[in-house]
N, C-alpha and C positions, 0 to 999 in steps of 0.2 A: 490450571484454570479449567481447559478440559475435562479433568477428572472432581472438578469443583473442590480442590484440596487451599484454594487460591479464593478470598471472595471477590466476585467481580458483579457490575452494575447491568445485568444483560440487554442486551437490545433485541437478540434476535437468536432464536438457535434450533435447529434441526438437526437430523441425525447425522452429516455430516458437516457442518459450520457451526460456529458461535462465533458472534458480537459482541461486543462489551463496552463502554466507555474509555476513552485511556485514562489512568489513573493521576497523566500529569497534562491537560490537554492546551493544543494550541488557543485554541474556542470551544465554549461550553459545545458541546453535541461531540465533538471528537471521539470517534468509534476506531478501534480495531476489528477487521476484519479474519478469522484463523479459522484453516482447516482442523477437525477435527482428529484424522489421519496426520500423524507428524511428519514433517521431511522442515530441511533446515533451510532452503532456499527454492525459490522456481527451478532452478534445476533440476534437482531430486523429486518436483514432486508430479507425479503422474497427470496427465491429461484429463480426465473424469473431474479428477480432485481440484484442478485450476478453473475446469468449465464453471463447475457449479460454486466456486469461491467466488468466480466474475459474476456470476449473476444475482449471486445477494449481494454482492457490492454494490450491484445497480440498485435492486430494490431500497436495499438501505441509504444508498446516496438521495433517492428520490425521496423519502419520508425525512431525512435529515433536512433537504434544502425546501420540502414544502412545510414542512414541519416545524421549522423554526427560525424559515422567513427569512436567510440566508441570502448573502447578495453571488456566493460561488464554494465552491471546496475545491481541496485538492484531492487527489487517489495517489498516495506514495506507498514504494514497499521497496525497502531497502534492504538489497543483498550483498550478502558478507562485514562481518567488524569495519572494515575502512567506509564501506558505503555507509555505515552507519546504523546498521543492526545491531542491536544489543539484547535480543534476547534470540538464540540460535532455534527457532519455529517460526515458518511462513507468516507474515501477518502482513493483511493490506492496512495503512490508515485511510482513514476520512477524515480530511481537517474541515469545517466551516470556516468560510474567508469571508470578510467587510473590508470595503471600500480602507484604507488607511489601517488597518488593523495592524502595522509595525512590519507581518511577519516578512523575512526577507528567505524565499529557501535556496536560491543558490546563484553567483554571479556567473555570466557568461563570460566568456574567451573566442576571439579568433581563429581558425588555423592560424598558422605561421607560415604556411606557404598553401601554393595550389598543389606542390610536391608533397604535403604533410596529408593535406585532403583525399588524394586520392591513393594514396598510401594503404589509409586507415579503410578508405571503401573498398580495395581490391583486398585486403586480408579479413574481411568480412564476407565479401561474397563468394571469397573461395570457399567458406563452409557453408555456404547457404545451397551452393548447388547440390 
């Protein structure tokens, strides 16, 4: 898509992003957002390159929801095959949401314990320091 070998419906692109429509979308407006520089998840991909992906996310969220009068959207990006990635290049979506519009993106759960909770928070914050 990048190298335009792919045809795609642009929204938006500069020398390091492009936009597109997604080809199969939640609601008409649904944009993928992708760096132009490859890397296969947030992980890999450098700081610079996530700055300025966030920020035409924003623009682009803004012209989607004033633009076609949208009651909310979502910003998903899903990393690795189990999260639900299926095509292995950073991409943010942009879904448009209405009020009743079906879509359901994921049920909650409880801990199971206060021992489960604070588990999961202390093997977190040990890499955070």
């Amino acid at each position: 898509m990048v190298n335009g070998e792919l045809p795609v419906y642009k929204v938006y692109e500069d020398n390091e992003v492009l936009a597109f429509l997604d080809r199969t979308p939640i609601n008409p407006g649904h944009t993928l957002v992708i760096p132009k520089k490859h890397s296969e998840t947030i992980l890999d991909t450098d700081d610079e390159t996530l700055e300025r992906l966030i920020i035409v996310t924003k623009k682009i969220s803004n012209a989607i929801y004033k633009g076609l009068n949208i009651e909310g959207f979502n910003i998903v990006s899903n990393q690795f095959r189990v999260a639900g990635q299926v095509v292995p290049h950073l991409h943010i979506h942009i879904m448009p949401r209405y009020k009743d519009d079906g879509v359901r993106l994921w049920p909650g759960r409880e801990y199971e314990s206060e021992d489960e909770k604070k588990e999961v928070l202390k093997k977190i914050r040990k890499l955070l320091k």
